[in-house]
Each structure stands twice: as structure tokens, then as C-alpha cells.
C-alpha positions in Angstrom: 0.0 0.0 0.0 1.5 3.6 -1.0 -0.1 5.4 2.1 -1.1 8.3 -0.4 -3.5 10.6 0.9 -6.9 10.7 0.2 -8.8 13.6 -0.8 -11.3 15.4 -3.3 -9.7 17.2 -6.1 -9.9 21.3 -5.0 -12.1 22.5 -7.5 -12.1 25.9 -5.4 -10.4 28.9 -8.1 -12.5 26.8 -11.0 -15.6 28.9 -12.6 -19.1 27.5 -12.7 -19.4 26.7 -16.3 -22.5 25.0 -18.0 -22.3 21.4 -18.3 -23.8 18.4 -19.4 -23.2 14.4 -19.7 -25.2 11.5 -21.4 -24.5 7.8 -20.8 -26.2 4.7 -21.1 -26.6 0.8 -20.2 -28.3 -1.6 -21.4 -30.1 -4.8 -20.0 -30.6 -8.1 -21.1 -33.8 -9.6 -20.3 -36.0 -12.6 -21.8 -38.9 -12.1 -24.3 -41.5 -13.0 -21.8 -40.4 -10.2 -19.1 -40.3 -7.7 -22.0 -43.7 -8.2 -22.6 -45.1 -8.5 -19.5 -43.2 -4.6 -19.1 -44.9 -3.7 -22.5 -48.5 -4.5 -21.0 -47.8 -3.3 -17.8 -48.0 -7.1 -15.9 -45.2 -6.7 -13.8 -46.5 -7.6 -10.5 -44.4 -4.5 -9.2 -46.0 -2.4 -10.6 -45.0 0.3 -13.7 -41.4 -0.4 -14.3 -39.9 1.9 -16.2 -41.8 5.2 -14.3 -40.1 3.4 -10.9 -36.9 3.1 -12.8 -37.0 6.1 -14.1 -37.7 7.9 -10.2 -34.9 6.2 -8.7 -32.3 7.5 -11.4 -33.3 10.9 -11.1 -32.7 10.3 -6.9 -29.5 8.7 -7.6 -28.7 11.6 -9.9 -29.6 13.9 -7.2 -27.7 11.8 -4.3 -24.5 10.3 -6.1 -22.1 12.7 -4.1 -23.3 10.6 -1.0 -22.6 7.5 -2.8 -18.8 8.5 -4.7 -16.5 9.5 -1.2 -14.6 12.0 -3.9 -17.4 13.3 -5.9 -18.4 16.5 -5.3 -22.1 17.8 -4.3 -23.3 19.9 -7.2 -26.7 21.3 -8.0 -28.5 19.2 -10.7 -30.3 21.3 -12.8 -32.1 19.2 -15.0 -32.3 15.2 -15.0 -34.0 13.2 -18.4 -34.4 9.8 -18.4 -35.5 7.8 -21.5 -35.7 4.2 -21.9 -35.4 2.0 -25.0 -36.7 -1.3 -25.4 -36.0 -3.7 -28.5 -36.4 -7.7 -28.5 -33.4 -8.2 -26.2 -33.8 -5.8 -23.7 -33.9 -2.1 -22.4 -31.4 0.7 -22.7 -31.6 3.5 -20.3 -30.1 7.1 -21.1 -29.7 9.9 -18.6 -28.5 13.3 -19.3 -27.5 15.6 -16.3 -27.5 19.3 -17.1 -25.6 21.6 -14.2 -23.6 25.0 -14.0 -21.0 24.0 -11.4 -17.1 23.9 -11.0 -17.0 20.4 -12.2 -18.7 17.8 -14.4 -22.0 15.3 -14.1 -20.5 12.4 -15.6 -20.6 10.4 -12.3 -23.9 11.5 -11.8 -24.8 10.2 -15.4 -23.5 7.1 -14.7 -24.7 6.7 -11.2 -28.2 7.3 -13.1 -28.0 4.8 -15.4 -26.8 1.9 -13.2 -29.6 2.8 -10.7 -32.2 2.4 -13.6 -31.3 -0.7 -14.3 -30.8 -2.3 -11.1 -34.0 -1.2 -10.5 -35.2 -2.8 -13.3 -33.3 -5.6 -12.5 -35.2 -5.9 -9.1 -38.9 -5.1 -10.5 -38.9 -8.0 -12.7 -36.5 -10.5 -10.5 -39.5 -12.8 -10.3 -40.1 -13.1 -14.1 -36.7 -13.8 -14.8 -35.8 -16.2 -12.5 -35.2 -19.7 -13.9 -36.6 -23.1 -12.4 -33.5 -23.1 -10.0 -33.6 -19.6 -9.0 -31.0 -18.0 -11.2 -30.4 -15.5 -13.7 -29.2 -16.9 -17.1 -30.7 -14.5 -18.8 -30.2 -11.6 -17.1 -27.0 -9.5 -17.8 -26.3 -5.5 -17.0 -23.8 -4.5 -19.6 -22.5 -1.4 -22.0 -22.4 1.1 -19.3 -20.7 3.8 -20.7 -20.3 8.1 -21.1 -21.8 8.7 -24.8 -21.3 12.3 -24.5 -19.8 15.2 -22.4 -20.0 18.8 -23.2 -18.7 21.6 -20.8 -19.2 25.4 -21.5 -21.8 27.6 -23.5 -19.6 27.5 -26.4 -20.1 23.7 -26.6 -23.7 23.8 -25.7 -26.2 21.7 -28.4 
């Protein structure tokens, strides 16, 4: 063990700047489940307004959750979900003016989602022995960053 300090990066001389960050996941999940989220037949309840809540939250909470990351105001949180024949992908886009960057937040967004996916329908993908073969978070990743009003879409 190096015995290095620990500590948050001093963001203190940086200016608030406008910025935003967009990532995504993606989860695997069988036909059946994907259905019953389609029809609303999750015994849950709506899956993807629940998942959609506790991203926002984790957005809003994800300097509790990081021990470096530093609390920022969120401005704006949008959460969209995607569903094909495999599965659902989850975007989140975090907008702030701050001294430094959402992409944590984005992220911590995104897992959230689909972890809470992951638990809504549990029951429906659960095979005869109580497993997941089916089931798989993956492709969690930054798709975009932008920082300052020059940059600003």
C-alpha cells in the first residue's frame, strides 16, 4: 500500500461553467419479461416510471454514494428508456452550472435504472432453479460530455 493521501480534487479557483453528460446501459432480459413490461404485468407495478424515479434520486444523491465526488446542483435530469427484443437501454442526461462535471452523476443514473429494473422483474426472470441466465447489466458507458456555453447543443 502507497499510504497516499486521500482527498477530493480542490475545484475551489474553478468557474461555474454550464455542463452536461449522457451515458447509457443496457439490460438483457428474456422475451417473456419484456412483454409483460410492454402490457404493464409486472406484479411490481410500472417499471420503467419506478426506474425512471430512482435514477433521477440517484442523480440527485450520487455525491453521497462516490466518497470523492463533489455535491453539485442538478439542474435538470432526463431519463428515457429503450426497449427492443433483447432488452432495455436507459439514457440519462444531467445538465448543471458547477465547478465540475455530471458524468458520475450520469452514470450513477444509469446503473440505478437498471438495477431497478433488474429488481422489479426478478421474479419473471428467474429460472426453475432460482437463477439469472438470462439476465446481464452491460454497455455502461459516457456517450457524451460537453462543458461550457460554447459547446452547448
Amino acid at each position: 500500500m502507497s499510504g497516499r493521501e486521500v482527498r477530493m480534487v480542490d475545484i475551489t479557483e474553478k468557474p461555474a461553467v454550464y455542463r452536461e453528460a449522457t451515458a447509457r446501459g443496457y439490460i438483457r432480459l428474456k422475451p417473456e419479461t419484456l412483454q409483460a413490461i410492454i402490457e404493464g404485468r409486472v406484479p411490481k407495478g410500472d417499471v420503467l416510471n419506478v426506474a425512471r424515479t430512482a435514477a433521477i434520486l440517484a442523480v440527485k444523491r450520487t455525491w453521497e454514494t462516490l466518497p470523492l465526488c463533489h455535491p453539485i446542483p442538478i439542474t435538470s435530469v432526463s431519463v428515457d428508456f429503450n426497449l427492443d427484443e433483447r432488452g432495455v437501454e436507459a439514457v440519462v442526461t444531467v445538465k448543471t452550472t458547477a465547478q465540475t462535471g455530471v458524468e458520475m452523476e450520469a452514470l450513477t443514473g444509469v446503473s440505478i435504472a437498471l438495477l431497478t429494473i433488474w429488481d422489479m422483474v426478478k421474479a419473471l426472470e428467474k429460472d426453475e432453479r432460482g437463477q439469472y441466465p438470462h439476465t446481464i447489466i452491460q454497455e455502461i458507458r459516457v456517450l457524451e460530455k460537453v462543458k461550457g456555453e460554447q459547446n452547448r447543443v
